[in-house]
PAZAPA-4460 file (N, C-alpha, C; in steps of 0.05 Angstrom, whole numbers, plus 32768, in hexadecimal, padded with zeros to 4 digits):
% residues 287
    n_x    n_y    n_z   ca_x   ca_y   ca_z    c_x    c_y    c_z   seq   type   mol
   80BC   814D   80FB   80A8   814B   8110   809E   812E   8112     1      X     A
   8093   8124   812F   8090   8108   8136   806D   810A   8128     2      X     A
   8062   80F7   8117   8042   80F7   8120   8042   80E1   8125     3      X     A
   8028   80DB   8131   800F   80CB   8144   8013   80BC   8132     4      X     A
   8011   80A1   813E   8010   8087   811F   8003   807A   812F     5      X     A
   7FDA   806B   812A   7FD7   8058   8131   7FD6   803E   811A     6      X     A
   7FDD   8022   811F   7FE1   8016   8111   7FC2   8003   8112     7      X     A
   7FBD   7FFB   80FB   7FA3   7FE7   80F7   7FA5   7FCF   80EC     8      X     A
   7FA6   7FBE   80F7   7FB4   7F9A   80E4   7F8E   7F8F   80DC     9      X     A
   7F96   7F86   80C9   7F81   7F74   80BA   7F92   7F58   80BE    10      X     A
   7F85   7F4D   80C5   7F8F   7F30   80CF   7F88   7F1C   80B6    11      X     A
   7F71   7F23   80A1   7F63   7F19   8091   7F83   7F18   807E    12      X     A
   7F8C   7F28   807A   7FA1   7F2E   8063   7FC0   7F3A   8070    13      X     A
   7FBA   7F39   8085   7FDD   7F40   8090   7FDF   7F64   808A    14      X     A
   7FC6   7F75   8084   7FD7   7F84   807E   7FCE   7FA1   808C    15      X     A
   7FE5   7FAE   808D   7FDF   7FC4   80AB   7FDE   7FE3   809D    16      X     A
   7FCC   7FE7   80A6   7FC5   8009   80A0   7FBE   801D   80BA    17      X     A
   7FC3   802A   80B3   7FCD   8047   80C4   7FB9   8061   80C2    18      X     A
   7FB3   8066   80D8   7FB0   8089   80DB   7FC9   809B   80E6    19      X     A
   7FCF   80B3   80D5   7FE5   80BC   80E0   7FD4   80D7   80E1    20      X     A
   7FE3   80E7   80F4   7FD6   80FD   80FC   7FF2   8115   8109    21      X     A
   7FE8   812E   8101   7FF6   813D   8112   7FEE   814D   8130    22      X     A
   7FF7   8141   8144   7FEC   8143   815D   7FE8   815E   8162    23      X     A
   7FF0   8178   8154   7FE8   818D   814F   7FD4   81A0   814A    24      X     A
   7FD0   818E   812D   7FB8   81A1   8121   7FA4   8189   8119    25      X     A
   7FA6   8170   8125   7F93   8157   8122   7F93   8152   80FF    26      X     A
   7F9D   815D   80F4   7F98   8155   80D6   7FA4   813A   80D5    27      X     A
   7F97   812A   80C2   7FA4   8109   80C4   7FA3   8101   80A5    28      X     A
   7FA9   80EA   80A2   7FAE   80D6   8089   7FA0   80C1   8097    29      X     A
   7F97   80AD   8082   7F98   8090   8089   7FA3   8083   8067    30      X     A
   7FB6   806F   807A   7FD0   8066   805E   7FBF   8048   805A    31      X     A
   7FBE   803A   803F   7FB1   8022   8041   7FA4   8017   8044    32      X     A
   7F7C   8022   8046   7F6A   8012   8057   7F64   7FFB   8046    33      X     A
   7F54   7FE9   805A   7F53   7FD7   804B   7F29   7FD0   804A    34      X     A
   7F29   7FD0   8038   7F0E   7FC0   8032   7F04   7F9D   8037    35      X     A
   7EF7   7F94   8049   7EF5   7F78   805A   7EEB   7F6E   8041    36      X     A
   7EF2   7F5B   802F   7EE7   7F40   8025   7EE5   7F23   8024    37      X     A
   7ED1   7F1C   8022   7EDC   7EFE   802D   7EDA   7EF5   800B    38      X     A
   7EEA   7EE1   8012   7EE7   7ED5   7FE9   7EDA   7EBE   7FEC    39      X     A
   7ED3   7EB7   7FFC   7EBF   7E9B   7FFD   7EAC   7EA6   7FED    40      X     A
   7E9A   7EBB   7FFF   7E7E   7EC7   7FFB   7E87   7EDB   7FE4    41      X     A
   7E99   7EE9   7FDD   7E96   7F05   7FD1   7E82   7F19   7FD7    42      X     A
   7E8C   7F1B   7FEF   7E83   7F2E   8005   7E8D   7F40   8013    43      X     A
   7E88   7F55   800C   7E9F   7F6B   801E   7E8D   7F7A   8038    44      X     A
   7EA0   7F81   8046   7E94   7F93   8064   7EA8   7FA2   806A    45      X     A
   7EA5   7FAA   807F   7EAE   7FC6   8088   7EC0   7FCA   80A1    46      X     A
   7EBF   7FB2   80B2   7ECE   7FBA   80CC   7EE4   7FC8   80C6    47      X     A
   7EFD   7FBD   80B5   7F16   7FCB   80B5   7F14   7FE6   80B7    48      X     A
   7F05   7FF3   80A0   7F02   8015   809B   7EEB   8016   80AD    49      X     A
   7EE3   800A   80C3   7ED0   8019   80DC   7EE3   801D   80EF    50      X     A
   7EF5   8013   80F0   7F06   800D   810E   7F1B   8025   80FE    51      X     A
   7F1E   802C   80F1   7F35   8048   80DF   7F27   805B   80EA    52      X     A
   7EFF   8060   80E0   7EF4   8072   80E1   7EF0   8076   80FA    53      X     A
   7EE6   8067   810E   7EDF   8065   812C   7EF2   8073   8135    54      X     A
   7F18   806D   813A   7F2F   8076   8140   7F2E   809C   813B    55      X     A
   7F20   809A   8116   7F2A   80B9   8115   7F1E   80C6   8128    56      X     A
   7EF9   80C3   8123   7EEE   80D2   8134   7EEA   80D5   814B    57      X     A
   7EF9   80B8   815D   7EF7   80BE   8182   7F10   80CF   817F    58      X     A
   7F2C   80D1   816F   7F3D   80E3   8178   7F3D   80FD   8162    59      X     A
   7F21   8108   8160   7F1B   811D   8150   7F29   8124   813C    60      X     A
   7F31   8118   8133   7F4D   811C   8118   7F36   8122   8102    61      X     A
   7F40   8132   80F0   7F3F   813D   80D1   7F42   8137   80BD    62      X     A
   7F41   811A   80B9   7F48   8112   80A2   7F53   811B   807D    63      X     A
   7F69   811F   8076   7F6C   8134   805B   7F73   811D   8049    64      X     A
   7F85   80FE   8051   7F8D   80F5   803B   7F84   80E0   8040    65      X     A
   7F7E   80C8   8027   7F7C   80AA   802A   7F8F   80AA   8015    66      X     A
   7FA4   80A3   8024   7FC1   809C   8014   7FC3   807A   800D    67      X     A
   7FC9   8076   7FEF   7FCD   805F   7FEA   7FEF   8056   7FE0    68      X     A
   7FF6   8041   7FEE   8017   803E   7FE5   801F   802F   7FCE    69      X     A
   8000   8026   7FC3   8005   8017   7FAC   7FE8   8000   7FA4    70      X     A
   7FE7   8002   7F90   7FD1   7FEE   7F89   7FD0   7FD2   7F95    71      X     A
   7FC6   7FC9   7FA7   7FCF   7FBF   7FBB   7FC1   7F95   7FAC    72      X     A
   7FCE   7F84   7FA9   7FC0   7F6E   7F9F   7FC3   7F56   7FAC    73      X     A
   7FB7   7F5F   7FCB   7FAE   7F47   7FE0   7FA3   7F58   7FF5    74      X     A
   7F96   7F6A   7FEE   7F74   7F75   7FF9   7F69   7F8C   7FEB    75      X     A
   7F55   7F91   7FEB   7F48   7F9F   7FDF   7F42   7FC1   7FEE    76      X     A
   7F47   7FD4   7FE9   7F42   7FEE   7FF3   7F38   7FF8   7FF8    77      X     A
   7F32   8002   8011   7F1C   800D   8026   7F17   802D   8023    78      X     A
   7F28   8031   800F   7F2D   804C   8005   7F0E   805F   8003    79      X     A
   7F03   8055   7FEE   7EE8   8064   7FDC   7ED8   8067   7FF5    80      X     A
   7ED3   8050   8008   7EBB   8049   801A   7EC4   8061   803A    81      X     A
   7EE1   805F   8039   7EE5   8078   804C   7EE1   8090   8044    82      X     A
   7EE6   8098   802C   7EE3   80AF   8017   7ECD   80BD   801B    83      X     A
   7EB3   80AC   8019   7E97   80B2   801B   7E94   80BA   8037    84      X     A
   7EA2   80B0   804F   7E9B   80BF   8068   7EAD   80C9   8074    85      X     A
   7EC1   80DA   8061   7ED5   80EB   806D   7ED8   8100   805A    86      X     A
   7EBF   8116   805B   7EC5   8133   8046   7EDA   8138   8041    87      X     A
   7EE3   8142   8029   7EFF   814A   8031   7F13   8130   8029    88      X     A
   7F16   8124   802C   7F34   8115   802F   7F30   810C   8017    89      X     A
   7F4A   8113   800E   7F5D   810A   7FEF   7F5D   80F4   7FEB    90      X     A
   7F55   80DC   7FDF   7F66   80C5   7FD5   7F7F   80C9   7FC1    91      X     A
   7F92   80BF   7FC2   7FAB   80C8   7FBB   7FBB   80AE   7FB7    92      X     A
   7FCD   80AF   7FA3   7FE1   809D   7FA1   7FF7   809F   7F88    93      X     A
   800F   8096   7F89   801F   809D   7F72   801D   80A1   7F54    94      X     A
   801A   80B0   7F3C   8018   80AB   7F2F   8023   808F   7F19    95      X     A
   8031   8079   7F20   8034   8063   7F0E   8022   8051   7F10    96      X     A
   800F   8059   7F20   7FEE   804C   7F1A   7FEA   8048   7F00    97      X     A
   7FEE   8061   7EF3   7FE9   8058   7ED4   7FE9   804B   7EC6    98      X     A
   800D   8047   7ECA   8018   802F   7EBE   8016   8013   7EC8    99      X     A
   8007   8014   7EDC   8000   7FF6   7EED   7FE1   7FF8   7EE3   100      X     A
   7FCF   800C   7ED9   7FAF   8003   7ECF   7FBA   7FF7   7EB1   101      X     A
   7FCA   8008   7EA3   7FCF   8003   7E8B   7FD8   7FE3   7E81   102      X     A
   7FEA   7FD7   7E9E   7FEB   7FBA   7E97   7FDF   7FA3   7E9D   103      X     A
   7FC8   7FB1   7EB2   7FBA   7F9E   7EB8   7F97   7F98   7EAA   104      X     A
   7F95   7FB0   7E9C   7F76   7FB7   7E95   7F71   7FA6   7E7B   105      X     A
   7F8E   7F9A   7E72   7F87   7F86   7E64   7F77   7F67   7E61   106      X     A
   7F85   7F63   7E7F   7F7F   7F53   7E94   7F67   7F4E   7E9A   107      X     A
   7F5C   7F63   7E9B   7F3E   7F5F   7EAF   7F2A   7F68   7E95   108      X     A
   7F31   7F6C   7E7A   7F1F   7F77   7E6C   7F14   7F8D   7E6D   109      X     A
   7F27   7FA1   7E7F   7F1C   7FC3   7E86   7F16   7FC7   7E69   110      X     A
   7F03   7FD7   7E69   7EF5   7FE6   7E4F   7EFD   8008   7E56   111      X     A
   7EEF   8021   7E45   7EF6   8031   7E49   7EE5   8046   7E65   112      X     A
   7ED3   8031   7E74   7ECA   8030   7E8C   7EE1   8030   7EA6   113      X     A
   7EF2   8025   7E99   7F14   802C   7EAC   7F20   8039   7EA7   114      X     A
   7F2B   804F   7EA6   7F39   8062   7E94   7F5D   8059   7EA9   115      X     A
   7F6F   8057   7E91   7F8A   8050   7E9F   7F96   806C   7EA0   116      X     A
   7F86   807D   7EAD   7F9E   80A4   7EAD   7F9A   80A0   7EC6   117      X     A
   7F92   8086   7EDD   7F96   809A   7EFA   7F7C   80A8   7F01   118      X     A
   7F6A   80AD   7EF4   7F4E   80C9   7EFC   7F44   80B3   7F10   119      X     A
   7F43   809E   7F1C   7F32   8095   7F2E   7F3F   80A2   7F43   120      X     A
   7F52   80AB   7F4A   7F61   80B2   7F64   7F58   80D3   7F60   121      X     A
   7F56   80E7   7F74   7F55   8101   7F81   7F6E   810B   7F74   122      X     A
   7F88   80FB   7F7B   7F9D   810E   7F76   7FBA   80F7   7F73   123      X     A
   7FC2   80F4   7F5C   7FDF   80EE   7F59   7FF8   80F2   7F5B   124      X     A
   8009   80ED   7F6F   8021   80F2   7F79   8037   80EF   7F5F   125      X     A
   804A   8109   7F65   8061   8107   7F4D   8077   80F9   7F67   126      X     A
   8090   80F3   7F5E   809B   80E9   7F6F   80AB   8108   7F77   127      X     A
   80B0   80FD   7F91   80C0   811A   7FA9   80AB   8130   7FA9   128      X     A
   8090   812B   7FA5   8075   8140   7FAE   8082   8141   7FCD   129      X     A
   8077   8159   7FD3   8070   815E   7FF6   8059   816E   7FF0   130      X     A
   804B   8161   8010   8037   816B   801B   803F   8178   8039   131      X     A
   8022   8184   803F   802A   8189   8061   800A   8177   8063   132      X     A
   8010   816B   807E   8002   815B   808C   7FFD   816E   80A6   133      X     A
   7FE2   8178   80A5   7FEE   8193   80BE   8000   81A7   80C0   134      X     A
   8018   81A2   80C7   8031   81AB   80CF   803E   819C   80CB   135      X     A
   8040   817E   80C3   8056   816B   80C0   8057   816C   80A0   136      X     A
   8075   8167   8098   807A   8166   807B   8082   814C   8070   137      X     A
   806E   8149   805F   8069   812B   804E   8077   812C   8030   138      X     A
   808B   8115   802F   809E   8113   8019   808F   80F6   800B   139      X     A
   8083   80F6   7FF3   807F   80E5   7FE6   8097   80D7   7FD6   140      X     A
   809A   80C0   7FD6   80BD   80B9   7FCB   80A7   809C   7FBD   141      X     A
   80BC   80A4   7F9E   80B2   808B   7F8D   80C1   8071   7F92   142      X     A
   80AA   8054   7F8F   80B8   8043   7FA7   80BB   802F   7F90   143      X     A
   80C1   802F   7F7D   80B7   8012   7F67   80CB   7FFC   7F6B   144      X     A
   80C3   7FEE   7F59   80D6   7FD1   7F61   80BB   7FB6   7F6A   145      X     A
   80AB   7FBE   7F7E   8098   7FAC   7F8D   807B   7FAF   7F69   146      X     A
   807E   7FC0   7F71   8060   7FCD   7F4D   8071   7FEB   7F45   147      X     A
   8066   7FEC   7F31   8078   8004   7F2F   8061   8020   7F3B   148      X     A
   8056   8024   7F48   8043   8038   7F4D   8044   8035   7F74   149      X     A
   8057   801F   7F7C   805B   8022   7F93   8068   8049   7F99   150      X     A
   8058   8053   7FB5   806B   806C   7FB7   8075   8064   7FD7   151      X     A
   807B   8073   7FE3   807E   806F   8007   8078   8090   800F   152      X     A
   8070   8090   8024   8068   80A8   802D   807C   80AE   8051   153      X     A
   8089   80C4   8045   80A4   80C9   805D   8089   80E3   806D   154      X     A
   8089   80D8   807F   8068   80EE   808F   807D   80F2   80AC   155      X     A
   808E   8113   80A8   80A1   8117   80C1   80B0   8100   80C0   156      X     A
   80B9   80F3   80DC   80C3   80DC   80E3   80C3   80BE   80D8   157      X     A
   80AB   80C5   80CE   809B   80A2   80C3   809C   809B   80AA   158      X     A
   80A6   8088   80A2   80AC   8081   8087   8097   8064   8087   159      X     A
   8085   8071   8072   806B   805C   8073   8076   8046   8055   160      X     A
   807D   8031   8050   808A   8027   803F   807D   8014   802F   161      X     A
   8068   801E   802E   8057   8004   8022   8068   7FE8   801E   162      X     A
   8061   7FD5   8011   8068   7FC1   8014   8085   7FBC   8003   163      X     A
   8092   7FCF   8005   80B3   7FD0   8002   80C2   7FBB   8017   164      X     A
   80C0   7FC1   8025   80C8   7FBD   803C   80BA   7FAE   804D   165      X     A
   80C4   7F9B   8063   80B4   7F8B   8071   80C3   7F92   808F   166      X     A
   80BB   7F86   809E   80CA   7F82   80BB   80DC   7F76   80B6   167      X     A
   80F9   7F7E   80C8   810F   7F69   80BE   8112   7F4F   80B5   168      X     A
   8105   7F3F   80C4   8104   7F24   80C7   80F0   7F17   80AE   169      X     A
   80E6   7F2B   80A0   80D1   7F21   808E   80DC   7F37   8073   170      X     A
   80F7   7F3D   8071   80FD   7F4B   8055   80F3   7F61   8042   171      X     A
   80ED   7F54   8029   80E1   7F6C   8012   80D3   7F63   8006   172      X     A
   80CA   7F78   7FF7   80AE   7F6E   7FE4   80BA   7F57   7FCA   173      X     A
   80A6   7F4D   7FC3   80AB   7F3D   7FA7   80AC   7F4D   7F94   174      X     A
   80BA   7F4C   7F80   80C1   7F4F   7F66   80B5   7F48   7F4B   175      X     A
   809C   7F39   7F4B   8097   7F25   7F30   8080   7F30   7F29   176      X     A
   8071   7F46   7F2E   805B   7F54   7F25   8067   7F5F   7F07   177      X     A
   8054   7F6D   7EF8   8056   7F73   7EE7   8069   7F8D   7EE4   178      X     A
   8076   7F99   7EE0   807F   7FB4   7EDB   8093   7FB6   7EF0   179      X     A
   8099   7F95   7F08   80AA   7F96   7F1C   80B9   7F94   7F1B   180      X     A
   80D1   7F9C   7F2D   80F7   7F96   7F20   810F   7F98   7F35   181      X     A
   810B   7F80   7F40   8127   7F7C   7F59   813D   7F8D   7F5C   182      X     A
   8147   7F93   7F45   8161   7FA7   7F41   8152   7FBC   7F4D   183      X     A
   8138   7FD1   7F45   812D   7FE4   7F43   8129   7FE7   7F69   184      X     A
   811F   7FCC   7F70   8115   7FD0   7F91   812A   7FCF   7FA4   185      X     A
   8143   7FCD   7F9A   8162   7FCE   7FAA   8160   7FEC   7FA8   186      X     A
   8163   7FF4   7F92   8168   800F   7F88   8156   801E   7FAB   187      X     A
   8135   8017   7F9F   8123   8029   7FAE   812C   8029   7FC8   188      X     A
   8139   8009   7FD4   813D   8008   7FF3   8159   8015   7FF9   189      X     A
   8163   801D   7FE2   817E   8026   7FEF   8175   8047   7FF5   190      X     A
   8161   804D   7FE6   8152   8073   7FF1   8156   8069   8006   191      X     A
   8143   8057   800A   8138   8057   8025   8148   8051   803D   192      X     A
   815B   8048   803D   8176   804A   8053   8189   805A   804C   193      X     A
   818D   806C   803B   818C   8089   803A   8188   8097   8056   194      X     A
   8167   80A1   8062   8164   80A2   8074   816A   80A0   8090   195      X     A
   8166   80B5   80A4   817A   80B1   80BF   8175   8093   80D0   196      X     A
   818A   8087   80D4   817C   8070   80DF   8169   8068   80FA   197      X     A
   815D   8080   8100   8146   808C   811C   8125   808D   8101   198      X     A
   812A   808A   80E7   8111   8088   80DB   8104   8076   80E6   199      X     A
   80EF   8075   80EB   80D7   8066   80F7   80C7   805F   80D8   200      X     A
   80C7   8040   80D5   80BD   8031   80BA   80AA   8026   80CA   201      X     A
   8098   8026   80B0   8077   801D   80B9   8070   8009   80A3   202      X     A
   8069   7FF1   80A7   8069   7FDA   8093   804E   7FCE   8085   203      X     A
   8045   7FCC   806E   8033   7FCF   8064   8025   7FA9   8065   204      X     A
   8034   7F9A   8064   8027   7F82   806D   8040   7F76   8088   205      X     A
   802F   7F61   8095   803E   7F52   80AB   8032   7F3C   80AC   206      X     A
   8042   7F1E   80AD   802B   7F09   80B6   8041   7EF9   80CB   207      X     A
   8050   7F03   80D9   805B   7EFB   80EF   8061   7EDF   80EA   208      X     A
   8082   7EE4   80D9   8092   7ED1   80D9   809B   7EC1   80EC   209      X     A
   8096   7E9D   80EF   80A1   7E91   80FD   8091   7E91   811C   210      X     A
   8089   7E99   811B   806A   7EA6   8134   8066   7EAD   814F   211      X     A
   8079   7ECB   813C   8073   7EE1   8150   8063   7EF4   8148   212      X     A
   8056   7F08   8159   8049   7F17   8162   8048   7F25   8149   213      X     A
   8031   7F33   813C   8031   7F3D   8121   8044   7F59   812A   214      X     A
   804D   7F6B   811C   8054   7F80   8118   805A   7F98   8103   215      X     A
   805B   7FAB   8107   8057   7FC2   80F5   806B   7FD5   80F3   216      X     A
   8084   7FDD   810A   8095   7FF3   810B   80A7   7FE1   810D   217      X     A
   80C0   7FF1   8103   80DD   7FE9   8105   80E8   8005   8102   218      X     A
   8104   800E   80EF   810E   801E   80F9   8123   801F   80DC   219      X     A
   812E   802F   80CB   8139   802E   80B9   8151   8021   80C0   220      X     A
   815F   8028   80E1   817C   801D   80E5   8176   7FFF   80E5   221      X     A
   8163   7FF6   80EE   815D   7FDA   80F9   8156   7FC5   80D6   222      X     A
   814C   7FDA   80C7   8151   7FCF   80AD   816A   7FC5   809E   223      X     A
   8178   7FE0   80A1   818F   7FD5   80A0   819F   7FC3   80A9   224      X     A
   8199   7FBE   80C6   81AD   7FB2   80CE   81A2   7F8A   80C8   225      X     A
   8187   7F8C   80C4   8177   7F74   80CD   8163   7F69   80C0   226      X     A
   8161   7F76   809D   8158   7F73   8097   815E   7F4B   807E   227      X     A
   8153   7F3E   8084   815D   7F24   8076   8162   7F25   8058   228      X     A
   8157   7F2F   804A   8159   7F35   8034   816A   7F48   8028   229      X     A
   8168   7F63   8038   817A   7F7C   802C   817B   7F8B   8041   230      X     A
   81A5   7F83   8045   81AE   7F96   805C   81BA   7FAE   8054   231      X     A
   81C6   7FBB   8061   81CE   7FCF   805C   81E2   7FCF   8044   232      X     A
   81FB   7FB7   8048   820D   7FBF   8031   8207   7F9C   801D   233      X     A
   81F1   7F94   8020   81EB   7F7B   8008   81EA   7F8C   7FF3   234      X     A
   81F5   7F87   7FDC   8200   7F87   7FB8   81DF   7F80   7FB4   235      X     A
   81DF   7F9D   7F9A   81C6   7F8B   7F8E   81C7   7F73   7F82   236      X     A
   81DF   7F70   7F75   81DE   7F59   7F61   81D5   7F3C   7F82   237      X     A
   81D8   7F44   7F90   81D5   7F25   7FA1   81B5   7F32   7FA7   238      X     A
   81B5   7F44   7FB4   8194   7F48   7FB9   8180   7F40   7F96   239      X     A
   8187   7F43   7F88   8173   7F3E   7F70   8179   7F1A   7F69   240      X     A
   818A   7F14   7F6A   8190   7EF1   7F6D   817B   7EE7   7F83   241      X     A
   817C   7EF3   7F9E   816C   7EE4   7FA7   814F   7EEC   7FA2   242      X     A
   8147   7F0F   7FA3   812C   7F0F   7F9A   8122   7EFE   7F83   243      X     A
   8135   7EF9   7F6E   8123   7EEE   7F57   811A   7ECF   7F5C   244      X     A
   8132   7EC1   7F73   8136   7EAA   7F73   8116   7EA0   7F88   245      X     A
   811B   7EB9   7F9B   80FE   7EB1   7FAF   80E1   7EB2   7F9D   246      X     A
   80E6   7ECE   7F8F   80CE   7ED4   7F7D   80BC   7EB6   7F6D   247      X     A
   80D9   7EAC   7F60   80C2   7E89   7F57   80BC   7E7A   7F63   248      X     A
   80C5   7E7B   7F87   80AA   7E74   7F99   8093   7E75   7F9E   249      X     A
   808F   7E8D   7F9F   8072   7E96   7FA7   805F   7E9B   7F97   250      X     A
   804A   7E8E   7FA8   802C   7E8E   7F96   8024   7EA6   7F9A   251      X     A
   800B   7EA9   7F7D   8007   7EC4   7F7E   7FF7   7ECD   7F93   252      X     A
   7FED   7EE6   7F9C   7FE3   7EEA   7FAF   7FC0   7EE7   7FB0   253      X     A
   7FBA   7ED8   7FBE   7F9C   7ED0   7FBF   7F90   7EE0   7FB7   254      X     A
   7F85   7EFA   7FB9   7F74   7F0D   7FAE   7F7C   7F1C   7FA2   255      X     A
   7F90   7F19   7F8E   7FA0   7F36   7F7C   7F89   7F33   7F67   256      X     A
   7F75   7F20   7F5D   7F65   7F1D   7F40   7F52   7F35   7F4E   257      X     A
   7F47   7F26   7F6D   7F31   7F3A   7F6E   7F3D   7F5D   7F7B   258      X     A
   7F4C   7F54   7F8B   7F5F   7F78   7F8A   7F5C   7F8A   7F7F   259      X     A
   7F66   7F85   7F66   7F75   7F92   7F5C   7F60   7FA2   7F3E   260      X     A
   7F4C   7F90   7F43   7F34   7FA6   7F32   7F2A   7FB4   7F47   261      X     A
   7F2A   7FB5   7F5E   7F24   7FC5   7F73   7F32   7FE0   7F76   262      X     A
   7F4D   7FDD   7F7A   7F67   7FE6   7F7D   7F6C   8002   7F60   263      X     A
   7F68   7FEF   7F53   7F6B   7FFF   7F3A   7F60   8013   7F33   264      X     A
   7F49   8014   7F44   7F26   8026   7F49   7F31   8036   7F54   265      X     A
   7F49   8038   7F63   7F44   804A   7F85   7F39   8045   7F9B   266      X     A
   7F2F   8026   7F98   7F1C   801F   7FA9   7F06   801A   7FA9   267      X     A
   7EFF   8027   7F8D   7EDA   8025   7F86   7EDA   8006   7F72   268      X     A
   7EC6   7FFB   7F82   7EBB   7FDA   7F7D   7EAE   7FEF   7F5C   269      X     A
   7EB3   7FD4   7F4D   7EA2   7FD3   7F2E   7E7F   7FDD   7F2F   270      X     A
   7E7C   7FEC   7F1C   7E5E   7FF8   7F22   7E4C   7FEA   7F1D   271      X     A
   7E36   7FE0   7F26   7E1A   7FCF   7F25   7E11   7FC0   7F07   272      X     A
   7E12   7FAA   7F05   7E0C   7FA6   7EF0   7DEE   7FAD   7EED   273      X     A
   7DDA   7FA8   7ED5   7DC4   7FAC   7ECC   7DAC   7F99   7EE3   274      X     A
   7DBD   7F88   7EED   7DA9   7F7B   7F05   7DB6   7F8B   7F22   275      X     A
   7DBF   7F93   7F26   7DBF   7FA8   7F42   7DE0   7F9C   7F47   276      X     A
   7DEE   7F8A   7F43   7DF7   7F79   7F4B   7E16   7F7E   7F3F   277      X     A
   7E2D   7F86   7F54   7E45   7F87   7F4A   7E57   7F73   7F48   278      X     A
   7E6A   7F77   7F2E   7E7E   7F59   7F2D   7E93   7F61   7F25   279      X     A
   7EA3   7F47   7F2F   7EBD   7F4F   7F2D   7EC6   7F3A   7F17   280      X     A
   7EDC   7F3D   7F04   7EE7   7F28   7EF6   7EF4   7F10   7EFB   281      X     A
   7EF1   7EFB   7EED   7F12   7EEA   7EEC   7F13   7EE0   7ED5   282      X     A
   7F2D   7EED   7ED3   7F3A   7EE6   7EB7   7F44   7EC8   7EB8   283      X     A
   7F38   7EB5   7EA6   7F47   7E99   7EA2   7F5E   7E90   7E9A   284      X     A
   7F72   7E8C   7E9B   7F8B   7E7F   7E89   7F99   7EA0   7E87   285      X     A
   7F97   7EB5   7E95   7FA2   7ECA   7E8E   7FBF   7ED5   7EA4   286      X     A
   7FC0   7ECA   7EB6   7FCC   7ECA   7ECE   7FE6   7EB3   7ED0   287      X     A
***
């Protein structure tokens, strides 16, 4: 079955989240939200998850899931703050969360105020879970390689790919996170062109390579055929040469310090210190 996909770009961070819905029985998801911070101020607001929430309720949708595709570490999650004004809806995301609190809680000095089992989330995905979304049938597929707690969510037609995958012209995810593994993300992308090539892929960041017009859909055949990094018949051994080779390019991502104690939450910012007043860490010389 086809569902409703509206797409939502954060321009702040490149990165696009979704209401999906079954035009049926109005039951919906929203994949990704994002929480507005600025890091000058360490200041967060709300437009992103108002303009999600605004969307559900002019097109009366039902909100059941806040699906996450992965601990996300270049914005912070709008998750908890939609949670509070949408009864009902699940926060959800793969179980290798775990193993991504477990290597990072060292990092940030988590105490036993963080617990690394996953309990900040509603509900943990095993890999090949299905749901029904309404009437549409939702295939959770474990996505690792990018973190290992990446999942992708196959919703009917739509293959939501978290940041596996990019628009052709802008490739695949990096590799150099902790628990990450080039070999492992050939593996995950070859599932994923598996798939009929009429899959409709939905892309978890965009910053409009070379400068065009941002974008969000492509198409599993169009992956294949166009994707710069990994085509249909590229050898891992050449796809992991060049992932590893690009990987000691890139700087790390501007807000993965503050992210990713966010992220790790499910979304829920660190609880009030003894002066009213919440904080976030940075670890010195640890990164």
């Amino acid at each position: 079955m086809r569902p409703d996909v509206a797409p939502f770009h954060d321009s702040a961070t490149g990165t696009w989240s979704y209401v999906v819905s079954d035009p049926a029985t109005r039951a919906a998801a929203i994949l990704d939200p994002v929480l507005d911070f600025d890091p000058k101020s360490a200041r967060t607001s709300h437009a992103s998850a108002d303009a999600l929430l605004e969307h559900v309720r002019a097109q009366g949708l039902k909100v059941e899931w806040l699906l996450e595709t992965h601990a996300h570490a270049d914005h912070l999650s709008g998750a908890q703050w939609l949670r509070e004004r949408l009864p009902g809806a699940t926060v959800a995301m793969g179980n290798g969360i775990r193993q991504t609190q477990r290597s990072f809680a060292p990092v940030f000095g988590f105490g036993d105020d963080v617990p690394t089992d996953g309990s900040q989330f509603d509900h943990l995905f095993d890999a090949d879970d299905r749901f029904r979304l309404g009437d549409i049938d939702v295939q959770v597929i474990a996505a690792p390689g990018h973190t290992a707690d990446c999942v992708a969510y196959l919703i009917g037609d739509a293959l939501f790919c978290g940041d596996t995958l990019f628009m052709p012209d802008a490739g695949t995810a990096r590799t150099d996170f902790p628990n990450a593994d080039a070999a492992m993300l050939w593996r995950t992308i070859q599932r994923f062109y598996a798939l009929p090539d009429s899959t409709r892929v939905f892309v978890c960041h965009d910053y409009g390579p070379n400068g065009r017009a941002v974008a969000c859909e492509t198409t599993i055949g169009e992956e294949k055929r166009d994707n710069i990094h990994l085509r249909d018949a590229t050898p891992e051994d050449e796809y992991v040469a060049m992932r590893k080779a690009r990987d000691a390019t890139l700087p790390m991502p501007a807000l993965i310090l503050q992210s990713l104690q966010v992220n790790l939450r499910a979304g829920a910012l660190p609880p009030p210190s003894e002066d009213g007043t919440r904080y976030l860490r940075i670890p010195l010389d640890r990164i």
